[in-house]
C-alpha positions in Angstrom: 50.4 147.9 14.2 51.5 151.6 14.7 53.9 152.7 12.1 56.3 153.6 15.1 56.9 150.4 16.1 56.8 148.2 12.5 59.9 150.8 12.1 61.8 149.4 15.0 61.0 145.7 14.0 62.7 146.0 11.0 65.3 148.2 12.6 65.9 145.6 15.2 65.9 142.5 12.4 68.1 144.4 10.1 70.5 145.0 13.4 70.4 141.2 14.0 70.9 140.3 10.0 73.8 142.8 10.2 75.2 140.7 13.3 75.0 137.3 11.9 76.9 138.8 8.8 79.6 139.7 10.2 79.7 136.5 12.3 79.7 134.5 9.1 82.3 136.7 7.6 84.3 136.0 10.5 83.5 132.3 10.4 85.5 132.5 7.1 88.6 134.5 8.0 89.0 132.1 10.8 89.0 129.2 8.4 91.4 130.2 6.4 94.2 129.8 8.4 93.8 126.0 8.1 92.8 126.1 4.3 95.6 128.1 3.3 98.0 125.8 5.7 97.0 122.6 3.4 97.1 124.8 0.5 100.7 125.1 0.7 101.5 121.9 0.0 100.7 122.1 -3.5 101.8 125.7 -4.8 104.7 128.1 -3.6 104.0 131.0 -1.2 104.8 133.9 -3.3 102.4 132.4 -6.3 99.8 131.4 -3.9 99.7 135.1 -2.5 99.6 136.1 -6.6 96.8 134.2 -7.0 94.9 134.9 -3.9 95.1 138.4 -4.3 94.9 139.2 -8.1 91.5 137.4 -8.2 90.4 139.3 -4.8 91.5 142.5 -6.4 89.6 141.4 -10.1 86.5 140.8 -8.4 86.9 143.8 -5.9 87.2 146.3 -8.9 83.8 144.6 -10.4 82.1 145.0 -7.2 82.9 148.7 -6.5 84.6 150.1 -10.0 86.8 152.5 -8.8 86.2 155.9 -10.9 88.2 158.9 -10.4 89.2 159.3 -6.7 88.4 161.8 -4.5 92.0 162.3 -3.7 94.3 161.0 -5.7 97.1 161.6 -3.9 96.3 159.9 -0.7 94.9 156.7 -2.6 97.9 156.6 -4.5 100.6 157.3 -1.0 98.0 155.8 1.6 96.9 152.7 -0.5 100.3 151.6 -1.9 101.8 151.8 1.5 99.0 149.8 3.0 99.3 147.4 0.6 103.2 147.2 1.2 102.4 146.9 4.5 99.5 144.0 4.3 101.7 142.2 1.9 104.6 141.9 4.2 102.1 140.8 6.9 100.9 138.1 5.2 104.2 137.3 3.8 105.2 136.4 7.1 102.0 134.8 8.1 101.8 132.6 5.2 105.6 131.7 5.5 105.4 131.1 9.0 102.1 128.7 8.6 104.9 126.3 6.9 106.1 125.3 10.2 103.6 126.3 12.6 100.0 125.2 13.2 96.8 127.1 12.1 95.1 127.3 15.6 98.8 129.2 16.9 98.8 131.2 13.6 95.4 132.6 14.6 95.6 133.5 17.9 99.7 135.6 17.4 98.3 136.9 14.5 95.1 138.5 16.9 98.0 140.3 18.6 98.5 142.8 15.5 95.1 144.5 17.8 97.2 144.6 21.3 99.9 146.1 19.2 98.6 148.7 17.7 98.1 150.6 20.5 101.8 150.5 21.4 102.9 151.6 17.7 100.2 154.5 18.5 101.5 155.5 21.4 105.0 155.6 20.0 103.8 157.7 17.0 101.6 160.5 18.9 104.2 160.4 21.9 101.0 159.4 23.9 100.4 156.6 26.6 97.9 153.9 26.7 94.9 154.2 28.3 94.7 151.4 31.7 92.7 149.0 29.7 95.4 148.7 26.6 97.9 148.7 29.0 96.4 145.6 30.9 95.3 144.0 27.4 98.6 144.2 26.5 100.3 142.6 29.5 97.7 140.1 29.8 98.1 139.2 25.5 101.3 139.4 25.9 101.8 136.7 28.7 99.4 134.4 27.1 101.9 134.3 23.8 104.7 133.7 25.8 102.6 130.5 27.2 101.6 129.3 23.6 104.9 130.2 21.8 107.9 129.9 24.0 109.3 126.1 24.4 111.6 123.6 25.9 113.7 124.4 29.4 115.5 127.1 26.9 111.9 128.6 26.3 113.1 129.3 22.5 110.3 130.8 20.4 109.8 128.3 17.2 110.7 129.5 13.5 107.0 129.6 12.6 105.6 131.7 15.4 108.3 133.7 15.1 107.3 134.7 11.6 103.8 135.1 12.3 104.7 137.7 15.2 106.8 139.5 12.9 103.7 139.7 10.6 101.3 140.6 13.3 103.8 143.7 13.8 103.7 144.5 10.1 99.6 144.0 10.1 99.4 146.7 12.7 101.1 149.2 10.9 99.2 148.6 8.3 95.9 149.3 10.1 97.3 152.4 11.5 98.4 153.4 7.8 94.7 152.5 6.7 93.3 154.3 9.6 95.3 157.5 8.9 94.1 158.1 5.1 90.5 156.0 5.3 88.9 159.0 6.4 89.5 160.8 2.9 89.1 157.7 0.8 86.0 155.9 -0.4 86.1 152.5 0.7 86.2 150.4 -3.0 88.7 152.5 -3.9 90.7 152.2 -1.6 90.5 148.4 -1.1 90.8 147.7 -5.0 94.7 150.1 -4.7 96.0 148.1 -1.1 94.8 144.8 -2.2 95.5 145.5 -6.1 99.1 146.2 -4.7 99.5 143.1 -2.7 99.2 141.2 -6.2 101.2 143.3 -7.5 104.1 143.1 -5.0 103.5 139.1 -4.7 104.3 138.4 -8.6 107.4 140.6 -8.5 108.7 138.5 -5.4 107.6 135.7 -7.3 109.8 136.4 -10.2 112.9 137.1 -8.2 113.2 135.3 -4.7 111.4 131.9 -5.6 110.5 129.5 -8.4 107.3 129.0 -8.9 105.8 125.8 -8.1 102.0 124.9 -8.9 99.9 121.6 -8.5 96.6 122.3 -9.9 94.2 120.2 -7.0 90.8 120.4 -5.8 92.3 121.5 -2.7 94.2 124.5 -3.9 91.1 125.4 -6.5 89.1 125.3 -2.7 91.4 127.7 -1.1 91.9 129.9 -4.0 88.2 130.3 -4.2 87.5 130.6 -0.1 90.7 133.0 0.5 90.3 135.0 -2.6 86.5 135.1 -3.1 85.0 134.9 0.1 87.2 136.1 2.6 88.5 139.0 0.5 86.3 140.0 -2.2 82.3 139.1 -1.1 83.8 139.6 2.8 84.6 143.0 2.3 81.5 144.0 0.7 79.8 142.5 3.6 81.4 143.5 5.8 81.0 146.7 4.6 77.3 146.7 4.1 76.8 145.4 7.8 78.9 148.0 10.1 76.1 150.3 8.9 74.0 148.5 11.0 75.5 147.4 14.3 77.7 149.1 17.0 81.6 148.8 17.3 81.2 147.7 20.4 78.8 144.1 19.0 81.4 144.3 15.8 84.7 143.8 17.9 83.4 141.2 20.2 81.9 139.3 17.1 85.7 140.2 15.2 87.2 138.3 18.7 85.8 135.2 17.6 88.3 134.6 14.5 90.9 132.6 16.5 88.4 130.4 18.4 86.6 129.5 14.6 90.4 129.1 13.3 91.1 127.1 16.5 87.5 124.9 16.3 88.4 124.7 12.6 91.4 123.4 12.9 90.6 120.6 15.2 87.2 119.4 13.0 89.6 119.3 9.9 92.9 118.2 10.9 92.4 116.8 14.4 94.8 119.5 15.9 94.8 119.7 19.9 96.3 122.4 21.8 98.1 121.5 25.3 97.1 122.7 28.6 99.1 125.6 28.5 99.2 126.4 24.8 95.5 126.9 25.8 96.1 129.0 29.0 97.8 130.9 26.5 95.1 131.1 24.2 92.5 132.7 26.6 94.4 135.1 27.8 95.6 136.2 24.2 91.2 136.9 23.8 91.5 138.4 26.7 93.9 141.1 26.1 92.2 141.6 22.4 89.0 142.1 24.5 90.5 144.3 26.7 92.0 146.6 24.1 89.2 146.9 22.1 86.8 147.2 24.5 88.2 149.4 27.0 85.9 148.3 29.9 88.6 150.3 32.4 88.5 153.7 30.0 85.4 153.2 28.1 85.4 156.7 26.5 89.4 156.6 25.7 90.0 156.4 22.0 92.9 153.6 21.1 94.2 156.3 18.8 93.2 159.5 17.7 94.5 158.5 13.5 90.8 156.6 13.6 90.4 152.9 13.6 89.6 150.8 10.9 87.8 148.0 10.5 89.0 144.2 10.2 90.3 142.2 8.0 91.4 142.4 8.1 92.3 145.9 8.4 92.2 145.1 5.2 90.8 148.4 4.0 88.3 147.9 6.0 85.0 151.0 6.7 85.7 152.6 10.2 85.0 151.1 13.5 87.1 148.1 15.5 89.6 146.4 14.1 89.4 142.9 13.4 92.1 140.3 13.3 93.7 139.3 9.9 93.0 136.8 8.2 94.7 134.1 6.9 
């Protein structure tokens, strides 16, 4: 076998390896939602946060070891700020999983990707391209159908919550997005999701008292949101954009609410009506739509640059995934 074309074997097997990383990864943001939903029966949602996050950040600093910093000054500004910023989104997000269910949770939280383009366009005075524009009329319509109830078509206490912190999530990948460029990746991950733990104990020790039932259940989602979907999904994650296209990434990304949704329904036997479903599909539709940009396929969503995923979560550049729960 020529040399030539051993090269693009393993090219092409590396791609597909690459793929099915970040389809696992995404596999276990989207089961989070219903992990950390039974979690919270047993611990209080400023400890649980604590928790999560000082072991992501622990085992994020052993992964990377953050030295000295290329530029201090925007880790320090950027990172804090998109830690405030991730921690008041999943502040809301974990509150509002109290009273909502995990399959809703996902898909309002996928908005925080149709939104960003708005808080974009409100920031660089610019507007969005056709396809964000239908995306977010087409989202936007489909979370009216899944949230909005009763002949008074009031929006429950829960989804409301988890809107707010879909909001809050995409300023924080627009923050992330702004000072990634200048940043090295561990570094900048270890100071957002360092500051998350941080910002958790402190609301800890003043707005709630803590409450803790050490069960094989909490142990579980301790280890699956703090571990995995943090810590090893990051580095994964990370590793694998190297290797595929935004394009693959984002549709691949689009999947977190149907494995939070399929999730849901294996573990806890949750069924969505008719039209909480209607309003499901076209929710992935508009998130398709804005990330894709099939009607302006060489518009940029914003010129800051766009992170990727999880979350978001500090995540290398390229498409934005949804946040995890």
């Amino acid at each position: 076998m020529a040399a030539g074309s051993g090269g693009a074997g393993t090219s092409r097997s590396i791609r597909w390896s690459a793929d099915l990383a970040l389809v696992a990864v995404t596999l276990v943001w989207g089961t989070t939602f219903v992990v950390v939903k039974q979690a919270l029966a047993d611990v209080s949602t400023f400890l649980f946060l604590a928790l999560r996050f000082t072991l992501g950040a622990a085992i994020l600093g052993l992964l990377f070891r953050p030295g000295k910093a290329r530029n201090p000054r925007t880790l320090v500004t950027g990172g804090v700020l998109a830690g405030v910023f991730l921690f008041a989104g999943f502040l809301f997000q974990t509150v509002g999983l109290r009273y909502t269910t995990p399959s809703k949770s996902a898909f309002i939280t996928g908005l925080s990707m149709v939104i960003v383009p708005v808080l974009a366009a409100v920031i660089e005075r610019k507007k969005p391209t056709a396809s964000e524009a239908l995306g977010i009329g087409i989202a936007t319509a489909g979370m009216a159908l899944m949230t909005l109830e009763g002949a008074t078509l009031s929006i429950g206490k829960g989804d409301l919550l988890t809107l707010a912190g879909a909001v809050v999530f995409a300023g924080q990948i627009i923050a992330i997005g702004h000072c990634a460029p200048r940043l090295g990746f561990g570094d900048l991950s270890f100071v957002q999701i360092g500051t998350v733990a941080l910002l958790s104990m402190a609301g800890g020790w003043f707005f709630e008292t803590p409450e803790v039932r050490w069960t094989p259940g909490l142990i579980g989602a301790l280890l699956i949101t703090g571990v995995l979907a943090t810590a090893v999904a990051f580095a994964v994650q990370a590793w694998a954009q190297r290797y595929t296209s935004p394009t693959r990434a984002a549709l691949i990304f689009a999947l977190e609410p149907v494995f939070a949704w399929l999730t849901s329904f294996l573990l806890t036997g949750e069924l969505l009506s008719r039209r909480a479903t209607a309003g499901a599909c076209l929710i992935l539709a508009g998130i398709l739509l804005v990330e894709l940009k099939p009607l302006s396929p060489r518009a940029r969503a914003f010129s800051l640059g766009k992170p990727s995923g999880r979350e978001s979560e500090a995540g290398p550049p390229g498409p934005s995934a949804a946040v995890d729960g």
